[in-house]
N, C-alpha and C positions, 0 to 999 in steps of 0.2 A: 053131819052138819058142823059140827066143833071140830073138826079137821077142814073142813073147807074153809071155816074162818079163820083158823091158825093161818092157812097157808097164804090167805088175802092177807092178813097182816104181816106175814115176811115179803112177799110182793111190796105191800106199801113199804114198808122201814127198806127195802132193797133198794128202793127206788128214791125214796129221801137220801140214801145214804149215798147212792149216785149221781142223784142233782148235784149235792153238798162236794162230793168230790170234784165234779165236773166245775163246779162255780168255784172252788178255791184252784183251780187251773188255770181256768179263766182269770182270774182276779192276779193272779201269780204271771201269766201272762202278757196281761196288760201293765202290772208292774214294771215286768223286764224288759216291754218296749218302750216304756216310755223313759227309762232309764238309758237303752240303747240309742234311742232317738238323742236322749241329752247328752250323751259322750260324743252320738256321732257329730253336732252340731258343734260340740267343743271342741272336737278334731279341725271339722272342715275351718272353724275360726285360727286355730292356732296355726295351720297349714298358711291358710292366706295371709297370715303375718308370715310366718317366714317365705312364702312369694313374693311379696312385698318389699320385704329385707335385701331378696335375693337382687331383685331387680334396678333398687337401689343402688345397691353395690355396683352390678352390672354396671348400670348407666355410669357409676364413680369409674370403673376401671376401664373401662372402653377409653375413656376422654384420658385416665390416665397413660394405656400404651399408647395412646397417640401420641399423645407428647413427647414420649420415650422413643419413639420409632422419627419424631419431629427433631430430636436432639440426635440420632444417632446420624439420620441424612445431610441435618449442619457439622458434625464434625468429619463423615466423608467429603463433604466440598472441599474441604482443607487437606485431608490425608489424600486424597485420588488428584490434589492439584489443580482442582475447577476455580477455586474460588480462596485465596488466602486469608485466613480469622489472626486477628492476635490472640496473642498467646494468653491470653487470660479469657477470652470469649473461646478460644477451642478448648482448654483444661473446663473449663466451667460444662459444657456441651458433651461432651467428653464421660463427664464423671454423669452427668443426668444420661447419656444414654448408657450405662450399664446400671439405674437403679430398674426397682422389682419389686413385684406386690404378690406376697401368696395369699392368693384366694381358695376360697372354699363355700360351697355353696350351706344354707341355711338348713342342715334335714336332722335336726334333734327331735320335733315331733315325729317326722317319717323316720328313724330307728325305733322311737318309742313304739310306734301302730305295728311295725314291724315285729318287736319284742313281742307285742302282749296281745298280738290276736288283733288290734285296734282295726288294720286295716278293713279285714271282714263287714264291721260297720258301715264302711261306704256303700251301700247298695247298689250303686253305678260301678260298674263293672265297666267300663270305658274308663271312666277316673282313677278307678284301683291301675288299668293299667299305663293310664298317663303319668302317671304318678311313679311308678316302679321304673317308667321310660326316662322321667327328667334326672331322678338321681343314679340311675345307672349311667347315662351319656354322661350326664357329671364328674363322678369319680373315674370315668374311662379317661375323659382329658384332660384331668389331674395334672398328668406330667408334661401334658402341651403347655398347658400355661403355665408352668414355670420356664422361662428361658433359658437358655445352654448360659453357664457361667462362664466359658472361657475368655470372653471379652472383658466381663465384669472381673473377673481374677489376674487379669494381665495389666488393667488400665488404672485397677486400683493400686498397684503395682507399683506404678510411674506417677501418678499424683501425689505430692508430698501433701502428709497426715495432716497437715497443719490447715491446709487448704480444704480436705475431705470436711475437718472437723468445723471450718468454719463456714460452710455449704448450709454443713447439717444443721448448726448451731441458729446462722442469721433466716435461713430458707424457710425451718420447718416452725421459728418463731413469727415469722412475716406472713404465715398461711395459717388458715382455719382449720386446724385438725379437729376434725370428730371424733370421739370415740365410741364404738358399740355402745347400742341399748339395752340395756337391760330386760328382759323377758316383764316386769313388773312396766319399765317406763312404753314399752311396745303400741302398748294397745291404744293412746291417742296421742301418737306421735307423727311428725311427717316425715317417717323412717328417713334422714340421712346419711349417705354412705359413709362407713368406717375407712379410716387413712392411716395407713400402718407408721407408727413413729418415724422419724426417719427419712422419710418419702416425699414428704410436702415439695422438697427442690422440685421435682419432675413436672411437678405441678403450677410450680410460682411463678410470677408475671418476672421478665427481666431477671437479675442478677442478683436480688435480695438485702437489695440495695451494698453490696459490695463493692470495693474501689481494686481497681485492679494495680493501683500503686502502693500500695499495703500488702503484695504478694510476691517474690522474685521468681516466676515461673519459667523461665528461658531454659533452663535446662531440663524440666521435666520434658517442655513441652519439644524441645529437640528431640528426646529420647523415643517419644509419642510419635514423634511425624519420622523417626529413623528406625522403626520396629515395622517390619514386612509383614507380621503377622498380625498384627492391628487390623488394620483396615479390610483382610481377612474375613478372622473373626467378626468383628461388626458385623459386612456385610451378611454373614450368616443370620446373627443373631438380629436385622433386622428383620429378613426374612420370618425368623421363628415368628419373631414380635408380630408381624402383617397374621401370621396362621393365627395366634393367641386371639389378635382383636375380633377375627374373624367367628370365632369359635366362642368366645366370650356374647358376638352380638346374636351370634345363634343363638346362644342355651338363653338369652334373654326374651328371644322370641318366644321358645318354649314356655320359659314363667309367662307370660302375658299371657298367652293361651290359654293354660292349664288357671293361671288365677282366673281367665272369664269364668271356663269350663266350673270351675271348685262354685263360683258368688253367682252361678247361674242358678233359676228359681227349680226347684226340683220339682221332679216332672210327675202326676199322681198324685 
Protein backbone atom coordinates (compact mmCIF):
# COMPACT_ATOMS: atom_id res chain seq x y z
CA UNK A 1 0.00 0.00 0.00
CA UNK A 2 2.87 2.63 0.92
CA UNK A 3 4.62 1.70 -2.22
CA UNK A 4 1.65 2.23 -4.33
CA UNK A 5 1.37 5.58 -3.02
CA UNK A 6 5.01 6.39 -3.36
CA UNK A 7 4.83 5.55 -6.79
CA UNK A 8 1.32 7.75 -7.53
CA UNK A 9 3.35 10.64 -6.12
CA UNK A 10 6.29 10.35 -8.47
CA UNK A 11 3.62 9.76 -11.35
CA UNK A 12 2.11 13.18 -10.11
CA UNK A 13 5.63 15.30 -9.55
CA UNK A 14 6.61 13.49 -13.06
CA UNK A 15 3.89 14.88 -14.51
CA UNK A 16 3.83 18.53 -13.02
CA UNK A 17 7.32 18.40 -13.81
CA UNK A 18 6.36 17.74 -17.53
CA UNK A 19 3.58 20.29 -17.96
CA UNK A 20 6.17 22.82 -16.33
CA UNK A 21 8.71 21.97 -18.86
CA UNK A 22 6.39 21.57 -21.73
CA UNK A 23 4.79 25.33 -20.72
CA UNK A 24 8.20 27.06 -20.47
CA UNK A 25 8.64 25.72 -24.28
CA UNK A 26 5.81 26.81 -25.00
CA UNK A 27 6.16 30.16 -23.56
CA UNK A 28 9.86 30.22 -25.01
CA UNK A 29 8.26 29.57 -28.24
CA UNK A 30 5.81 31.99 -28.55
CA UNK A 31 8.58 34.46 -27.47
CA UNK A 32 10.84 33.68 -30.30
CA UNK A 33 7.97 34.03 -32.77
CA UNK A 34 6.93 36.83 -31.90
CA UNK A 35 10.23 38.27 -31.76
CA UNK A 36 10.78 36.60 -35.49
CA UNK A 37 7.65 38.01 -36.55
CA UNK A 38 9.05 41.61 -35.38
CA UNK A 39 12.48 41.36 -37.32
CA UNK A 40 10.70 39.87 -40.21
CA UNK A 41 8.37 42.84 -40.36
CA UNK A 42 11.37 45.25 -39.91
CA UNK A 43 13.14 43.45 -42.85
CA UNK A 44 10.16 43.54 -45.13
CA UNK A 45 9.83 47.51 -44.13
CA UNK A 46 13.59 48.34 -44.66
CA UNK A 47 13.60 46.35 -47.99
CA UNK A 48 10.65 48.48 -49.29
CA UNK A 49 12.57 51.55 -48.67
CA UNK A 50 15.45 50.52 -50.36
CA UNK A 51 12.86 49.42 -53.42
CA UNK A 52 11.67 52.59 -53.34
CA UNK A 53 15.06 54.29 -53.34
CA UNK A 54 15.94 51.87 -56.02
CA UNK A 55 13.24 52.86 -58.33
CA UNK A 56 13.75 56.42 -57.64
CA UNK A 57 16.86 56.44 -58.90
CA UNK A 58 15.86 54.27 -61.72
CA UNK A 59 13.13 56.59 -62.84
CA UNK A 60 16.22 59.58 -62.19
CA UNK A 61 18.70 57.66 -64.55
CA UNK A 62 16.59 56.44 -67.26
CA UNK A 63 15.49 60.42 -68.04
CA UNK A 64 19.22 60.95 -67.36
CA UNK A 65 20.78 58.51 -70.42
CA UNK A 66 18.33 59.87 -72.41
CA UNK A 67 19.49 62.97 -72.51
CA UNK A 68 22.97 61.69 -72.96
CA UNK A 69 22.21 59.45 -75.75
CA UNK A 70 19.91 62.98 -76.82
CA UNK A 71 23.21 64.84 -76.82
CA UNK A 72 25.33 62.37 -78.30
CA UNK A 73 22.69 62.11 -81.71
CA UNK A 74 23.06 66.26 -81.81
CA UNK A 75 26.58 66.06 -81.99
CA UNK A 76 26.53 63.19 -84.71
CA UNK A 77 24.34 65.52 -86.97
CA UNK A 78 27.40 67.64 -87.12
CA UNK A 79 30.19 65.09 -87.20
CA UNK A 80 28.25 62.58 -90.01
CA UNK A 81 27.62 66.10 -91.91
CA UNK A 82 23.54 66.05 -91.68
CA UNK A 83 23.04 69.00 -90.08
CA UNK A 84 26.02 71.99 -89.18
CA UNK A 85 25.87 73.14 -85.13
CA UNK A 86 28.21 76.03 -84.20
CA UNK A 87 30.80 75.64 -82.67
CA UNK A 88 29.81 76.34 -79.17
CA UNK A 89 26.40 74.29 -79.42
CA UNK A 90 28.49 71.04 -80.72
CA UNK A 91 31.56 71.59 -77.94
CA UNK A 92 28.60 72.08 -75.30
CA UNK A 93 26.56 68.57 -76.89
CA UNK A 94 29.70 67.16 -77.27
CA UNK A 95 31.02 67.27 -73.62
CA UNK A 96 27.20 66.19 -72.34
CA UNK A 97 27.29 63.37 -74.41
CA UNK A 98 30.35 61.64 -72.90
CA UNK A 99 28.94 62.52 -69.16
CA UNK A 100 27.99 59.31 -66.74
CA UNK A 101 26.20 58.25 -63.82
CA UNK A 102 27.56 55.12 -61.68
CA UNK A 103 24.73 53.61 -60.45
CA UNK A 104 24.16 50.90 -57.88
CA UNK A 105 21.25 49.41 -56.71
CA UNK A 106 20.02 49.85 -52.91
CA UNK A 107 20.86 46.12 -51.20
CA UNK A 108 22.54 47.20 -47.69
CA UNK A 109 19.39 45.44 -45.96
CA UNK A 110 19.69 42.44 -48.60
CA UNK A 111 23.62 41.77 -47.54
CA UNK A 112 22.69 42.32 -44.02
CA UNK A 113 19.55 39.28 -44.19
CA UNK A 114 22.10 37.60 -46.16
CA UNK A 115 25.01 37.92 -43.45
CA UNK A 116 22.87 37.00 -40.54
CA UNK A 117 20.49 34.25 -41.38
CA UNK A 118 17.82 37.32 -41.89
CA UNK A 119 16.51 35.98 -45.01
CA UNK A 120 15.15 32.72 -43.62
CA UNK A 121 12.47 35.09 -41.86
CA UNK A 122 10.67 35.76 -44.92
CA UNK A 123 8.31 32.84 -44.85
CA UNK A 124 7.44 33.36 -48.60
CA UNK A 125 9.61 31.37 -50.26
CA UNK A 126 8.73 33.00 -53.87
CA UNK A 127 10.08 36.35 -52.16
CA UNK A 128 13.12 34.89 -50.71
CA UNK A 129 13.63 34.10 -54.36
CA UNK A 130 12.51 37.33 -55.91
CA UNK A 131 14.70 38.76 -53.92
CA UNK A 132 17.98 36.77 -54.53
CA UNK A 133 16.71 37.38 -58.60
CA UNK A 134 16.66 41.46 -58.31
CA UNK A 135 20.21 41.66 -56.80
CA UNK A 136 21.83 39.08 -58.66
CA UNK A 137 20.51 40.60 -62.38
CA UNK A 138 21.86 43.72 -60.57
CA UNK A 139 25.38 43.26 -59.91
CA UNK A 140 25.48 41.06 -63.29
CA UNK A 141 24.73 44.49 -65.28
CA UNK A 142 26.96 46.29 -63.24
CA UNK A 143 29.42 46.71 -66.08
CA UNK A 144 26.62 47.38 -68.79
CA UNK A 145 25.73 50.32 -67.17
CA UNK A 146 28.69 51.92 -67.08
CA UNK A 147 29.54 53.11 -70.70
CA UNK A 148 32.89 52.31 -72.79
CA UNK A 149 34.98 55.43 -71.93
CA UNK A 150 36.72 55.80 -75.11
CA UNK A 151 34.62 58.54 -76.43
CA UNK A 152 34.49 60.20 -73.04
CA UNK A 153 38.48 59.94 -72.84
CA UNK A 154 39.03 61.31 -76.40
CA UNK A 155 36.45 64.36 -76.34
CA UNK A 156 37.51 65.24 -73.04
CA UNK A 157 40.57 65.55 -74.70
CA UNK A 158 39.84 68.26 -77.21
CA UNK A 159 37.52 70.53 -74.94
CA UNK A 160 39.54 73.10 -73.54
CA UNK A 161 39.58 72.81 -69.34
CA UNK A 162 38.31 76.03 -69.27
CA UNK A 163 35.05 75.27 -70.99
CA UNK A 164 34.78 71.67 -69.15
CA UNK A 165 35.07 73.70 -65.81
CA UNK A 166 32.62 76.20 -66.66
CA UNK A 167 29.86 73.53 -67.99
CA UNK A 168 30.40 71.97 -64.52
CA UNK A 169 30.60 75.07 -62.55
CA UNK A 170 27.22 77.34 -64.38
CA UNK A 171 25.10 73.60 -65.27
CA UNK A 172 25.33 71.85 -61.93
CA UNK A 173 24.72 75.31 -60.01
CA UNK A 174 21.59 76.13 -62.40
CA UNK A 175 19.98 72.29 -61.53
CA UNK A 176 18.54 70.74 -58.43
CA UNK A 177 21.10 68.40 -57.23
CA UNK A 178 19.87 66.05 -54.53
CA UNK A 179 21.75 64.32 -52.50
CA UNK A 180 21.23 60.73 -50.85
CA UNK A 181 18.98 60.28 -47.92
CA UNK A 182 20.01 59.25 -45.19
CA UNK A 183 18.70 55.74 -43.71
CA UNK A 184 17.20 58.09 -40.44
CA UNK A 185 15.65 60.87 -43.12
CA UNK A 186 14.19 57.56 -45.41
CA UNK A 187 11.21 56.69 -43.78
CA UNK A 188 8.84 59.93 -44.53
CA UNK A 189 10.42 60.94 -47.41
CA UNK A 190 9.24 61.19 -50.96
CA UNK A 191 12.45 59.28 -51.86
CA UNK A 192 14.10 61.69 -54.66
CA UNK A 193 16.57 60.48 -56.87
CA UNK A 194 20.33 61.06 -55.99
CA UNK A 195 22.58 63.20 -58.91
CA UNK A 196 25.97 62.56 -58.86
CA UNK A 197 28.14 65.98 -58.43
CA UNK A 198 29.07 67.01 -61.53
CA UNK A 199 26.30 65.63 -63.82
CA UNK A 200 23.59 68.19 -63.50
CA UNK A 201 24.76 69.48 -67.36
CA UNK A 202 23.21 66.23 -69.00
CA UNK A 203 20.36 67.21 -67.40
CA UNK A 204 19.88 71.15 -67.63
CA UNK A 205 17.43 72.99 -69.89
CA UNK A 206 19.54 74.88 -72.67
CA UNK A 207 23.06 75.96 -72.13
CA UNK A 208 23.13 77.13 -68.48
CA UNK A 209 22.74 80.16 -69.44
CA UNK A 210 26.22 80.32 -71.04
CA UNK A 211 27.21 82.81 -73.87
CA UNK A 212 29.10 81.38 -76.47
CA UNK A 213 31.13 84.73 -76.90
CA UNK A 214 33.01 84.39 -73.72
CA UNK A 215 34.52 81.00 -75.17
CA UNK A 216 37.11 80.82 -78.33
CA UNK A 217 36.22 77.30 -79.43
CA UNK A 218 37.17 77.13 -83.12
CA UNK A 219 39.95 75.31 -82.90
CA UNK A 220 38.87 72.76 -80.45
CA UNK A 221 36.04 72.35 -82.28
CA UNK A 222 38.14 71.80 -85.76
CA UNK A 223 40.14 69.20 -84.07
CA UNK A 224 36.53 67.57 -82.95
CA UNK A 225 34.95 67.40 -86.49
CA UNK A 226 38.75 66.51 -87.97
CA UNK A 227 39.35 63.27 -85.61
CA UNK A 228 37.88 60.06 -87.61
CA UNK A 229 37.56 58.32 -84.62
CA UNK A 230 35.03 60.55 -82.97
CA UNK A 231 32.22 59.91 -84.47
CA UNK A 232 33.27 56.20 -84.27
CA UNK A 233 33.44 56.04 -80.91
CA UNK A 234 30.19 57.84 -80.29
CA UNK A 235 28.41 55.92 -82.37
CA UNK A 236 29.42 52.89 -80.26
CA UNK A 237 28.90 54.37 -77.14
CA UNK A 238 25.50 55.48 -78.03
CA UNK A 239 24.58 52.14 -78.68
CA UNK A 240 25.90 50.93 -75.23
CA UNK A 241 23.77 54.00 -73.85
CA UNK A 242 20.39 52.59 -75.90
CA UNK A 243 21.44 48.80 -74.05
CA UNK A 244 22.01 50.72 -70.27
CA UNK A 245 18.47 52.57 -70.59
CA UNK A 246 17.08 49.48 -71.61
CA UNK A 247 18.42 47.47 -68.82
CA UNK A 248 17.96 50.21 -66.32
CA UNK A 249 13.93 50.19 -67.36
CA UNK A 250 14.05 46.62 -66.88
CA UNK A 251 15.55 46.16 -63.42
CA UNK A 252 12.87 48.97 -62.69
CA UNK A 253 10.08 46.73 -63.65
CA UNK A 254 11.57 44.12 -61.44
CA UNK A 255 11.61 46.72 -58.18
CA UNK A 256 7.90 47.52 -58.93
CA UNK A 257 6.99 43.99 -58.91
CA UNK A 258 8.99 42.69 -56.08
CA UNK A 259 7.91 46.07 -53.99
CA UNK A 260 3.92 44.94 -54.87
CA UNK A 261 4.95 41.32 -54.09
CA UNK A 262 7.13 42.55 -50.44
CA UNK A 263 3.58 45.47 -49.33
CA UNK A 264 1.20 42.58 -50.47
CA UNK A 265 -1.04 41.56 -47.31
CA UNK A 266 0.38 38.01 -46.14
CA UNK A 267 -1.39 35.27 -46.85
CA UNK A 268 -2.69 33.03 -43.39
Amino acid sequence: MELTKRWRWLAIEFLVIALGVFSALLVDTWVEDRENDRREAEYRERLALDLRRDIANLNAVVYYYHRIRDYGLMTLTDLNGDKDLDDFTLMFAAFNAAEEWGFSLESSTFNDMQSTGGLALIDDVQLRIDLADYHRLGRSRGDIWNPPRAYRESVRGIIPNAFQAAIHESCVSNSETLEPLSAADSAGASFPATVEPLTGSATSVGFCGLEAVNFDLARAAEELRSDPQVPRLLRFRNSEVRVAIALFEGQRQLAERLLEHLEAPKSG
